[in-house]
C-alpha positions, 0 to 999 in steps of 0.5 A, spaced: 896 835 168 891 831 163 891 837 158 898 838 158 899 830 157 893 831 152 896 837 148 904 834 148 900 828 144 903 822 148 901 816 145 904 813 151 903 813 158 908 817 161 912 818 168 911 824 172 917 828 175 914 832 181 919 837 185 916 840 190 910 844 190 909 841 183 906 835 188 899 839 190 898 839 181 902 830 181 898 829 187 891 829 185 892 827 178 895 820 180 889 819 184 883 821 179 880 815 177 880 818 170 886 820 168 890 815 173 892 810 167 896 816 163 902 815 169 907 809 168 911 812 174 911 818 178 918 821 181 917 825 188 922 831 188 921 831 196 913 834 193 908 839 198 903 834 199 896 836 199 892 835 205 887 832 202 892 826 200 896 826 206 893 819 209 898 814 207 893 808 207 890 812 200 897 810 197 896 803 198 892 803 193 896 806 188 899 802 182 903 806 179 911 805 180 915 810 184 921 812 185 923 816 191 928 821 192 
């Protein structure tokens, strides 16, 4: 994703849609350390949730705005 972010030339933080599968790809960039301050928001579109982030106590960590839908 940080290519596609990279390629698009967003100057800017961006807000990551994310519909179903596409979450086994949002999922992990949200939580690289290396790109994590490239999304200033993230939207899940009821996302496939790898298995690697399905403990819930790793989204506390996160400070990335969310919406829910």
């Amino acid at each position: 994703m940080h290519n596609i972010v990279t390629k698009l030339g967003f100057d800017s933080r961006v807000v990551v849609v994310s519909p179903s599968a596409s979450g086994g790809l949002s999922i992990p960039y949200m939580f690289d350390q290396n790109y994590r301050n490239e999304i200033v928001g993230y939207v899940p579109i009821a996302p496939v949730i790898p298995k690697a982030y399905q403990d819930e106590e790793r989204y506390a960590t996160l400070t990335v705005r969310t919406s829910l839908l």
